[in-house]
N, C-alpha and C positions, 0 to 999 in steps of 0.2 A: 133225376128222379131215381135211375137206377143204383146211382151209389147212394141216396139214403137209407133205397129199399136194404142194400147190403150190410150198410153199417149198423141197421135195426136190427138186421138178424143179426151180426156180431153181438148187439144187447145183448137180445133174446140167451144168445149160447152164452157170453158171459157173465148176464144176472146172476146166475146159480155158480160162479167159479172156484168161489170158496165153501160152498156149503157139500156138504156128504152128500158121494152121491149122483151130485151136477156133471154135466160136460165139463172141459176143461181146454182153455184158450189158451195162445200164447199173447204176452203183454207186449205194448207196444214199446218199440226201444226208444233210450234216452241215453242222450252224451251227455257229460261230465264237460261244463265249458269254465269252471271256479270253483278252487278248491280240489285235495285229493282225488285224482284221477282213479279208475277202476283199477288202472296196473301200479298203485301207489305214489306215482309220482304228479308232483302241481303242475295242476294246468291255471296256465295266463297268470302264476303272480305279478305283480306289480316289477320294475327293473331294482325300485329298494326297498324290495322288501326282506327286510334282516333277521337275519339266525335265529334272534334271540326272541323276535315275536316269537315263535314258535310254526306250527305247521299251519301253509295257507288255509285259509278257509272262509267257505262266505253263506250266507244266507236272507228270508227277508229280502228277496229280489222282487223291485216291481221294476215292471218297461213301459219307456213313454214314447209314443209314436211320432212326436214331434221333433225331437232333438236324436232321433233313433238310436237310446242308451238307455241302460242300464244304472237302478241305484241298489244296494245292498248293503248290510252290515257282516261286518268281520271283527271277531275280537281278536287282540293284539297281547300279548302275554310280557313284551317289553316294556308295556304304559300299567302299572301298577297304583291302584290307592286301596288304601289302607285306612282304618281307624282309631278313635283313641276310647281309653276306659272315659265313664263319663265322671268317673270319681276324681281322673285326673283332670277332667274340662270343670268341672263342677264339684270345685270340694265340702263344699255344705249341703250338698244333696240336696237344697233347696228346689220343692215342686219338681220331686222325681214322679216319674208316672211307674205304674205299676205294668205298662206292657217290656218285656222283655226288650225289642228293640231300643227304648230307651239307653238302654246297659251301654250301645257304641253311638260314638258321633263322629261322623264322616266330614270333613270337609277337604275342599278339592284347593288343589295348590300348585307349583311351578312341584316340586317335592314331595313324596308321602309322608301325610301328616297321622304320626302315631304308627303303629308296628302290629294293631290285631286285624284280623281277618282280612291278609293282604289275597286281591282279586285282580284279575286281567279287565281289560276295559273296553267295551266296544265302541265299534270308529262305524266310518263310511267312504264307501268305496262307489265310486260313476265311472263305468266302464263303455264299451261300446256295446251293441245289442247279441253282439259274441263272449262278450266278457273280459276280449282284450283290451288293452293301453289304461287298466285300472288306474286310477289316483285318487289317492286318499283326498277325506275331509273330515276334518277334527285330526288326523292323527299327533299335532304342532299346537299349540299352544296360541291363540292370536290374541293383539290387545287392538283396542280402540286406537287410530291416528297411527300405528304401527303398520309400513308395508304395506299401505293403501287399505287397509283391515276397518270395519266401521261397523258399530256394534248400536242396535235401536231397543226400542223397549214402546212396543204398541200396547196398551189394555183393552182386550178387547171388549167389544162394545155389543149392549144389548137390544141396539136398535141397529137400522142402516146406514149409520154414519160414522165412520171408522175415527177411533181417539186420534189424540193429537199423537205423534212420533216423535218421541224424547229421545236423542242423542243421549247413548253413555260415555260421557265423556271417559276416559283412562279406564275402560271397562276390560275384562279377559274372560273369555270362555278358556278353559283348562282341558290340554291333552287329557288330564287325569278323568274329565269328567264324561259320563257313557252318553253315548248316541248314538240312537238307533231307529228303528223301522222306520224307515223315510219313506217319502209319498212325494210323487211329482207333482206340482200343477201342471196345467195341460198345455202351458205354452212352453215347459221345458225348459224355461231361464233360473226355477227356484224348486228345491223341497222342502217338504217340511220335515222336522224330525222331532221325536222325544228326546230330551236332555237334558242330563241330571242337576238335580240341583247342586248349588255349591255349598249348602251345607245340609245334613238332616240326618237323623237317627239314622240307628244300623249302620248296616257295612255298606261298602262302595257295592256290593251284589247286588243289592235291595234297592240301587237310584234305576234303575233299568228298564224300559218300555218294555221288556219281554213279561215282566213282572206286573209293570202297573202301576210302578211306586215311584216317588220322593222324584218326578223328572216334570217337566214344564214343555209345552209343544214352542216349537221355535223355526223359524224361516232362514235358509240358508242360500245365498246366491250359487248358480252350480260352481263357479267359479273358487265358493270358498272365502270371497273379501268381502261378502253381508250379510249379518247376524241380526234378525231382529227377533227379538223375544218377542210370541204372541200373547202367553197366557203367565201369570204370577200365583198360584195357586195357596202358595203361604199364603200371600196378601189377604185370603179369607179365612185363615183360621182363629176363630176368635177363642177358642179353647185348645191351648196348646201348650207342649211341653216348653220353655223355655229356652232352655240345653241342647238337649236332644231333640230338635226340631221335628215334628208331628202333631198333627191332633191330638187328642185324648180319643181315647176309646168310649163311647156312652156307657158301657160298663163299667170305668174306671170311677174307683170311688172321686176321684180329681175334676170328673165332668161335674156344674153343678147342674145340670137337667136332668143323666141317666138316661134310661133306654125310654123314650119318647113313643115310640111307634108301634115294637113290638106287643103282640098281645099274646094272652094263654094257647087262642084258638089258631093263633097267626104267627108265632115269633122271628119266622124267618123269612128273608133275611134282615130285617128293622133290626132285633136286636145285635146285630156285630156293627151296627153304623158308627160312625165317626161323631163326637159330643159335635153338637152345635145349639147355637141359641134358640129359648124356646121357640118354640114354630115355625125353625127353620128346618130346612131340608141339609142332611150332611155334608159337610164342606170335603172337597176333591182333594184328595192326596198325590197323586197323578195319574198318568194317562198310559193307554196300551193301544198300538195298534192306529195311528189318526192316518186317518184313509181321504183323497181330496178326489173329486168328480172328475171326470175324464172330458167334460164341455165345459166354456166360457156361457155363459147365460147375454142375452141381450143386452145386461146393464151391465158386462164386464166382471162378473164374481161365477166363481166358484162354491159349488158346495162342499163345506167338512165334514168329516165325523170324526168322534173319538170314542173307546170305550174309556171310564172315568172313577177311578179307587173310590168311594166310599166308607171305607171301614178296614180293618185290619183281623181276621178269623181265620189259625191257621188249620181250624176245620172243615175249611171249605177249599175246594180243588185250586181254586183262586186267588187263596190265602185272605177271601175277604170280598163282600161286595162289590159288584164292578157295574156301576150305570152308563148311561146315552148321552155321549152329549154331541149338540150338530150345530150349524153356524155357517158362514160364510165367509169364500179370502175375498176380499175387496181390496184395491188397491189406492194409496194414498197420493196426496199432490208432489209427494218425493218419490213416486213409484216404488211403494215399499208393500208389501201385502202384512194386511192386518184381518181379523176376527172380528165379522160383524154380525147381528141378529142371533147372536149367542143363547143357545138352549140348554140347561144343564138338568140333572137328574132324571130325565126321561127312561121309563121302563115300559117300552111296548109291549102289550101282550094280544091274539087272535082277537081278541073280544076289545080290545082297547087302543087299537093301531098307533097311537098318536102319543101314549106315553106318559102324559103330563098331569101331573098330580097326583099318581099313584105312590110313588113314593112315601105319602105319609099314612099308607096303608088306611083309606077311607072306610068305614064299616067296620073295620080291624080283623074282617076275613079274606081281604086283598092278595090274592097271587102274581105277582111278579115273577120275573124270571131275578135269578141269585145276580148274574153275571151278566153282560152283553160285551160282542168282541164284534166289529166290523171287519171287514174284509177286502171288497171291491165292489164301484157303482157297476151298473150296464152299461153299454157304450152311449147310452142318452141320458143316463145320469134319472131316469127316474124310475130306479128301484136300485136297492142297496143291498148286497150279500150280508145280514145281521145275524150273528150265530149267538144263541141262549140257550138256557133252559125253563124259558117259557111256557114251553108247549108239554110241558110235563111227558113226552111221546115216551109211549111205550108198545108190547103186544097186546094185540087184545085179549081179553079175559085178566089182564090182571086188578086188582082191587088195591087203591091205593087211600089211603086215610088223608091225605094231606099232600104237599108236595118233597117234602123230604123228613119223613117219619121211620128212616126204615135205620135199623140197628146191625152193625158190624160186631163180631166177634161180643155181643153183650154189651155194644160203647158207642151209645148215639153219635152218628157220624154223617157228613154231610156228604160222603165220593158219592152216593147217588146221582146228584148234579150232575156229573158225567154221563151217566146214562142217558139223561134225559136230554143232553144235550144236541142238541140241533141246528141246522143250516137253513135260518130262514129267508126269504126275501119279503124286505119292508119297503112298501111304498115311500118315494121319497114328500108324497102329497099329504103321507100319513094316511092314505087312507084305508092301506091293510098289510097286513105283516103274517104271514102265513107260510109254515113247513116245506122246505124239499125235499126234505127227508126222513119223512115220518114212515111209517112199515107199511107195506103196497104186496098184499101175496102175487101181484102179477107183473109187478117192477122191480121191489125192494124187499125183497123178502128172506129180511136176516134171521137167521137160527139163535135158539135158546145159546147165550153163554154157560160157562164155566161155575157161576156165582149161587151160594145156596139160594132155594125157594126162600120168597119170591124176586128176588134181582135178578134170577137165571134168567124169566122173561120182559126183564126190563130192554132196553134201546141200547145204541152203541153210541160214540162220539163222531161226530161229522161235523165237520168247522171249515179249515182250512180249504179255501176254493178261489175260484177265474171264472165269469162269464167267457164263452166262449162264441166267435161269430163263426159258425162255420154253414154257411149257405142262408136259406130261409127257416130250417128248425132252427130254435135254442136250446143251449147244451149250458151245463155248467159242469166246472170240474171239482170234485169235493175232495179233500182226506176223509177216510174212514176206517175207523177200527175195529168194525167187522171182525169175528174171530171164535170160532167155536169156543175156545181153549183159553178164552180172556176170563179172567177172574176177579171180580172189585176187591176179596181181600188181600190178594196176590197182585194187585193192580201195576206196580210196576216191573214187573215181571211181565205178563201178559200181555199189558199194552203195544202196541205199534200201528203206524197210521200205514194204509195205500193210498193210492191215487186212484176214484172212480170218477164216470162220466154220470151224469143225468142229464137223461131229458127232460128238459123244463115244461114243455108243453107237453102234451096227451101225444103219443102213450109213454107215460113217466117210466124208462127201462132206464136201469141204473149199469152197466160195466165197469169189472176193474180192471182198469189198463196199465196197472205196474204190480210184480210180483216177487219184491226182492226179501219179503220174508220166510218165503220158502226155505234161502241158506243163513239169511240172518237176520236180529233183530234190530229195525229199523223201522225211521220214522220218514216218509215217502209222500209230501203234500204239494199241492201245488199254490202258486201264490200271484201267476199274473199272465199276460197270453198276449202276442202280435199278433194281431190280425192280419197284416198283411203277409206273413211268411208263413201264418197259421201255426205257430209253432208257441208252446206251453211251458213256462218256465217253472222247473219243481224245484224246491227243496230235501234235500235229505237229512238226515244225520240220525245218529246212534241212540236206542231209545233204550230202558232196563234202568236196573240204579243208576243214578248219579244224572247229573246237570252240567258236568263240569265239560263245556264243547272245548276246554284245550286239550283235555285228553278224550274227548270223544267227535272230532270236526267236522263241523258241518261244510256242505258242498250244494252248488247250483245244476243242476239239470237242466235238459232241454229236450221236449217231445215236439216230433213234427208230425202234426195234423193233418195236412194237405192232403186232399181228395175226400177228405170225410163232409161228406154238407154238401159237396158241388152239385 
């Protein structure tokens, strides 16, 4: 008892750490166990890992307690794809769509195919729960019936009985092609991961889990010798470019239905959806983020999630609608894990927990959240770390017209979303879906940003998080971008994440326990947590212009806990 009573008062002093004014804590320390070490030099690479990838680097670490390791991604600057003009793939421009990414067609191959928009590729890395004896997965190229290599293709199924499991026969997942944000199942023998597809519009950038786009969720043995494909997401596009493999955009004069959903009083986000047939719900582009439960259930399955593309709007922070979709691994009479009781387009909102059907904007004054991003279950898998901007949160007193009506520089713009965005937890029973980080003057109580009235009293971003067991409280660890000095028109400039604590239960006192923006500008989130060492595994990397993590690398952290809860 007396070390909760302690570490409440550490709340208490460091709720206010960043605001004018407040006391001021020192953070808790964190080692560098993968990727650029603090004194510049790599810690734990791989024994081959070569020059030419370029500087180690990792991130997107989750830890599984059962097999006590470590999975992450690392992009590799050696494994390059490339794409081609589409005028060269398609010289009759026959049923060109009018979205820009049309213009490249990417396909992945033993070689880069075509010479524009050449990009580094991300892999995966299973290391120990230190970060050493890393070894790749995907970095090699494997074929079906090659080297003990066996490649499956489950569809998964909308009821409780997993499809049949089709052998590819001479099939190859491609070095060239990306993967990334893996998720263990709970017994440690498999993850899953997003992965690109082998053909689709745009550049090899745009196939990428970090993004959302053009990749397929897929089961991989830790071992690396079994591939099965869970999800086919072309397989439902019934309006789509030809060529340049994607949906049509509802906007595009090429969908014959158009914008279905949206209305005058309601347009967002329905109108940036993806064309589908009438009455249907937007067909999935791909996936971000597929997060799998940390319990086996009675009947052997697992719970999944995904967040799920939608639509393509590079006006929205997201580049475009991102919905829910959940399901379960089941495993087959070949012990292979497949995708059963499949849910798609799901948009929870406080008033609506469960999700379903809102999508085609009922009433057509429907609020949704734009985006949904999973994160991690609770240790009993029945609540889900679900970040959106649902909950439209803001300060009080402000008056908002709608949920994103608000105008930039004179130029209707959606980075609102940001603001609004939040770290909620959703019952996995569906039966409520509810803020941890909404504005609390006596927990959470962020200061006015940077950004003209009225966005100056809009919310911050809070996403990135780990349930945390440390004693009989509950804690969760969020990123947040808290920030006097953050500005929406300035926004990447301003932006950068910390790492805070909340209390889950009463009294909700929020701490920031990392403070590396004081000498630079960085992004500092956490993404997964042992319970038994008690120790919090972060993420870092480089925030301001640019995306490009070869010349900005990201790195694995580790915070130890211990004694906090006891």
């Amino acid at each position: 008892m007396r070390a909760r009573r302690a570490f409440w008062g550490a709340m208490l002093l460091l709720a206010g750490a960043s605001f004018p004014g407040a006391a001021r804590a020192e953070p808790i320390p964190s080692t560098v166990i993968a990727g650029k070490g603090d004194d510049g030099r790599p810690v734990n690479p791989p024994a081959d890992w070569p020059e030419a990838a370029g500087i180690w680097n990792a991130k997107a670490v989750r830890y599984n307690p059962a097999s006590d390791r470590l999975v992450f991604e690392t992009f590799r600057e050696d494994i390059l794809g490339t794409s081609e003009l589409r005028d060269a793939v398609d010289p009759s421009k026959t049923g060109k769509a009018a979205n820009r990414l049309a213009e490249l067609v990417f396909t992945a191959g033993e070689e880069p195919v075509g010479t524009f928009e050449p990009d580094h590729t991300s892999v995966l890395y299973i290391a120990d729960h230190d970060g050493r004896n890393a070894r790749c997965i995907g970095c090699e190229t494997v074929a079906d019936g090659v080297g003990g290599v066996e490649i499956w293709k489950i569809a998964p199924s909308g009821d409780g009985t997993p499809s049949p499991a089709v052998r590819q026969i001479g099939a190859k997942v491609f070095a060239r092609q990306n993967k990334d944000l893996a998720a263990w199942h709970p017994g440690g023998k498999w993850i899953t991961a997003s992965v690109e597809m082998p053909s689709h519009a745009g550049s090899h950038f745009t196939g990428h889990g970090e993004i959302g786009m053009f990749n397929d969720i897929w089961a991989i043995s830790d071992d690396g010798r079994v591939w099965v494909q869970l999800t086919d997401w072309q397989a439902g596009w019934v309006h789509a470019d030809p060529v340049a493999r994607m949906p049509y955009q509802a906007a595009d004069p090429l969908c014959p239905t158009g914008d279905q959903y949206g209305t005058p009083e309601m347009p967002e986000p329905y109108a940036a959806y993806a064309c589908s047939p009438k009455g249907a719900p937007p067909p999935v582009n791909g996936v971000m983020r597929t997060t799998v439960g940390q319990t086996v259930g009675a009947d052997g399955r697992t719970l999944i999630v995904w967040g799920e593309r939608v639509g393509i709007d590079t006006r929205y922070p997201f580049v475009g609608p991102l919905q829910f979709g959940r399901g379960k691994l089941a495993f087959t009479p070949e012990g292979l894990p497949a995708i059963v009781d499949m849910k798609n387009n799901l948009t929870p909102t406080p008033g609506n927990p469960m999700g379903e059907g809102l999508w085609s904007n009922p009433g057509g004054r429907t609020v949704i959240g734009t985006a949904y991003e999973p994160f991690n279950f609770a240790p009993d898998d029945t609540r889900l770390a679900l970040a959106s901007d649902a909950f439209l949160s803001h300060k009080p007193g402000v008056a908002l017209d709608g949920p994103l009506r608000i105008e930039i520089n004179g130029v209707r713009n959606y980075v609102p979303t940001q603001a609004f965005w939040d770290l909620g937890e959703w019952r996995t029973d569906g039966s409520s879906y509810e803020s941890l980080t909404l504005y609390d003057p006596a927990g959470y109580a962020y200061p006015d940003n940077a950004s003209p009235a009225p966005m100056d009293r809009l919310g911050y971003f809070e996403e990135p998080s780990a349930y945390l067991e440390l004693g009989p409280d509950a804690y969760i660890a969020v990123g947040s971008s808290v920030n006097p000095d953050f500005s929406f028109p300035r926004f990447q400039e301003t932006f950068f994440l910390e790492t805070w604590i909340f209390g889950k239960d009463a009294p909700r006192k929020a701490a920031k326990v990392t403070d590396f923006n004081a000498a630079a500008h960085l992004w500092t989130y956490p993404t997964s947590f042992d319970a038994k060492r008690k120790r919090l595994y972060l993420v870092q990397q480089a925030g301001g212009k640019g995306s490009d993590t070869t010349k900005q690398p990201t790195l694995v952290r580790v915070m130890d806990l211990s004694g906090i809860g006891d």
